[in-house]
N, C-alpha and C positions, 0 to 999 in steps of 0.2 A: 746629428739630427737629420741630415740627408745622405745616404750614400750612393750617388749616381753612378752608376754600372756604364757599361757599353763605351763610352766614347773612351780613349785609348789616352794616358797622359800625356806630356813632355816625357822625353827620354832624361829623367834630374837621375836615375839610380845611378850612375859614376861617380856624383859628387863625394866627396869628401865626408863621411861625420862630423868633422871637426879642422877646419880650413884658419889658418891664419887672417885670412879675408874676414873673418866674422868679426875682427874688434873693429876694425874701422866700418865693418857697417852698423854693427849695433852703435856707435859713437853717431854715427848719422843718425841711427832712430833717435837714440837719448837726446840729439841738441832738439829735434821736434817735441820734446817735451819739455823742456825749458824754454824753448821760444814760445808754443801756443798753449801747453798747457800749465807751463808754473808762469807764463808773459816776464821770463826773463832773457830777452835779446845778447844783451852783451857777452853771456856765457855761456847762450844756444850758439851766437854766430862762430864763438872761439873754440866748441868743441867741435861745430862742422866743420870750418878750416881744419883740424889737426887732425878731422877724420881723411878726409880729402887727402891731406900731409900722408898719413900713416899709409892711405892706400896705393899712393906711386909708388914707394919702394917695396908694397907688400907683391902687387899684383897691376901690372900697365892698362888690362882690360877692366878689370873691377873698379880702376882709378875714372876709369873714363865713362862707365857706367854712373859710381857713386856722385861724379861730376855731376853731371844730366838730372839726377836724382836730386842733389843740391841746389841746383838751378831753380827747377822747380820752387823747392822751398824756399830759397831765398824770396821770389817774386809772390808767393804767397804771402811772406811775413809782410810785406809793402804794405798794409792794409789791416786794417782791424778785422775780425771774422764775426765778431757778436752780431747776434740780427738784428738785423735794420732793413725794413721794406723801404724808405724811402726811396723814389725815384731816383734821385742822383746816387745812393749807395748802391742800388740792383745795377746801375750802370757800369759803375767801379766795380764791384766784385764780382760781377758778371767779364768785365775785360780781363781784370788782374787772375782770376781763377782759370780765364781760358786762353792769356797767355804762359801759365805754368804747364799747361799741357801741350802746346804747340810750341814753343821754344826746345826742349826739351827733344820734340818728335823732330823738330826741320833738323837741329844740329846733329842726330845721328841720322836722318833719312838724309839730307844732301854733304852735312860734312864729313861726317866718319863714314858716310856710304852704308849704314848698316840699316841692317831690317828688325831692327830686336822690337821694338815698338809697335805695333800695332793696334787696330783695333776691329777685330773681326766682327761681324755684324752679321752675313750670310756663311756660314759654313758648309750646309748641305746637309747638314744631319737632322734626323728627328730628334722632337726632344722624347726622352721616354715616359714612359708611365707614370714612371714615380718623379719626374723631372716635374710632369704637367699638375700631380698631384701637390708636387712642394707648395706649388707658388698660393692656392686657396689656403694650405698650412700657415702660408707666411702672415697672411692678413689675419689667423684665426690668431696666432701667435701674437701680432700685432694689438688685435682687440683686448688680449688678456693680460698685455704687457706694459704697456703704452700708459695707460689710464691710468696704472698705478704710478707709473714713473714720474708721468709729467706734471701730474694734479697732485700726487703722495707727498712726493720730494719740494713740491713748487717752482719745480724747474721749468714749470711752462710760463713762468713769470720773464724770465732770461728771451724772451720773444715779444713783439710789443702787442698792446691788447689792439683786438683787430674786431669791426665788428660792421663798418661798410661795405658793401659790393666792389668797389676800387681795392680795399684794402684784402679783402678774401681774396681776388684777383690775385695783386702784388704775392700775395703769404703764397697762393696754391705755386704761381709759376717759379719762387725763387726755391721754395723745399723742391718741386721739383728738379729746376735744375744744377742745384746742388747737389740733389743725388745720383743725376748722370754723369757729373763731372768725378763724383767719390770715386765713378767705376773707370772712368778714364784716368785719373790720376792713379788713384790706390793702389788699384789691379792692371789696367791695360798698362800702366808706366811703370811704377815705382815695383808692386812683384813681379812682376814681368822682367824687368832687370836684374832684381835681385837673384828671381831662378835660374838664371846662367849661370851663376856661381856658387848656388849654395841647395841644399835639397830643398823640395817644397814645403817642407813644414818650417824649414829655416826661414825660407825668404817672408813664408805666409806670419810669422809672428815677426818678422820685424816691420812688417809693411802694415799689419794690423798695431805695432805702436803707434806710428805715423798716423794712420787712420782717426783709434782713437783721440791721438792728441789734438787733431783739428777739429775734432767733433766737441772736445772738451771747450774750446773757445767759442766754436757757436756756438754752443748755451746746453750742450747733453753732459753736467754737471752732474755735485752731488754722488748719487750712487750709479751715474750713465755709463760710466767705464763698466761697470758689471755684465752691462747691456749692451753696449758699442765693440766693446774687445770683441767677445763671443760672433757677434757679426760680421766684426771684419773680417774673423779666421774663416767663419763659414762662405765668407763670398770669394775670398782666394781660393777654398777649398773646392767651391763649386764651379770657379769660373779655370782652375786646373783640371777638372773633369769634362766639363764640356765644352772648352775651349771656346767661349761664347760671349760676348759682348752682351750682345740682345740677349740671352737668358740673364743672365746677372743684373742687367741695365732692369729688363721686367720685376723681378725679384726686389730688386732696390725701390723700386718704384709703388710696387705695390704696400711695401713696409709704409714710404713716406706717403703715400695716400692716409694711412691709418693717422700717420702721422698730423698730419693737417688737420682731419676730422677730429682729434684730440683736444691741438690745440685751439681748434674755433671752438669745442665743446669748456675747455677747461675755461676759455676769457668770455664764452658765453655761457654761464652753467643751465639757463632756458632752453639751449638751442640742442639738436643730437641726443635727446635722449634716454638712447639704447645702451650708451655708456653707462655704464656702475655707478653707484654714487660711492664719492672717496671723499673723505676728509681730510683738507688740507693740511 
């Protein structure tokens, strides 16, 4: 759906086709889906350990990557993911999601000394033509996509109904910053890591499980995996081409705008509407 030209990738063409490292990372993605998407802890946390296990003796760098990557997830599962605007929850998963990303970044920025994390924000480049043209795409994408998903499936039910000024508030600022954090985790962390060791489309599908399976427990059920997978490929895909925070972070952003106007539309069916009408 988009193929951005111009900016120059990561140098991944050495990688391997097919690396011994891949079981213990795909074992990593698979316990993320048992932990957030099947909400089976006990036998997410024992295949992470054995991923963890498998990858010392596979590989020392990849072990200490997949570690970091782990970390993360562990401090994610601490908390339940299903939405909840209340205040005291935006508090909680507002800390618990933004210490899965800084934990993670201090122990390779000051303990292993390493730079693999980052999060580029100014790079220097323009974005191109078809870069500037994606993003109006994404929203047009969104209006046609959205409506059906969340009001068709009733998965905008999985969100609580919201229809005060405080509460439209709460819903606009946490979909937002839950989608700045997807890019921080997903892409700036978790691919980001993985494509040290593995080619891009490797690392991009296994960090697109991870993706969807957390989206599964916020409440993008049902047939969302259809919709979420496809997304997270394209945002690894995109933020390997232009090596860009801030385009991916806008990108994400303007999806979850549609996103909100959805669901105020779907818990208010009087309110927005330029939305289709869909039967639930």
């Amino acid at each position: 759906m988009a193929a951005f030209a111009t900016h120059a990738p990561s140098p991944t063409g050495s990688k391997p086709r097919l690396s011994p490292g891949l079981i213990p990372a795909a074992m990593l993605s698979g316990s993320a889906v048992l932990i957030f998407a099947l909400q089976l802890p006990l036998p997410g946390y024992g295949l992470l350990v054995a991923a963890i296990t498998v990858a010392f003796f596979v590989n020392r760098a990849l072990f200490r990557d997949l570690l970091l990557l782990a970390l993360g997830l562990l401090i994610i599962s601490t908390i339940s993911l299903e939405a909840n605007i209340d205040y005291p929850n935006i508090a909680l998963m507002g800390t618990v999601l933004s210490l899965s990303v800084l934990v993670p970044y201090l122990i390779s920025r000051y303990a292993l000394k390493d730079h693999a994390i980052r999060f580029p924000i100014r790079t220097g480049q323009r974005w191109t033509t078809l870069e500037r043209w994606y993003l109006p795409l994404v929203v047009l994408l969104g209006y046609l996509i959205l409506p059906s998903y969340f009001i068709g499936s009733g998965a905008y039910l999985n969100w609580p109904a919201i229809s005060t000024p405080d509460e439209l508030a709460r819903l606009f600022v946490g979909v937002g910053f839950v989608g700045i954090w997807d890019e921080l985790f997903f892409i700036c962390t978790a691919f980001t890591l993985l494509r040290r060791h593995f080619s891009d489309w490797q690392a991009n599908l296994l960090q697109a499980v991870i993706f969807t399976s957390f989206l599964w427990e916020l409440g993008y059920q049902s047939w969302g995996p259809l919709m979420t997978f496809p997304f997270a490929l394209l945002q690894g895909y995109t933020f390997a081409r232009t090596r860009s925070l801030t385009y991916v972070v806008c990108v994400h952003l303007l999806f979850d705008l549609v996103v909100f106007l959805v669901l105020v539309h779907a818990h208010n069916p009087q309110w927005l509407a330029f939305f289709p009408v869909i039967g639930s």
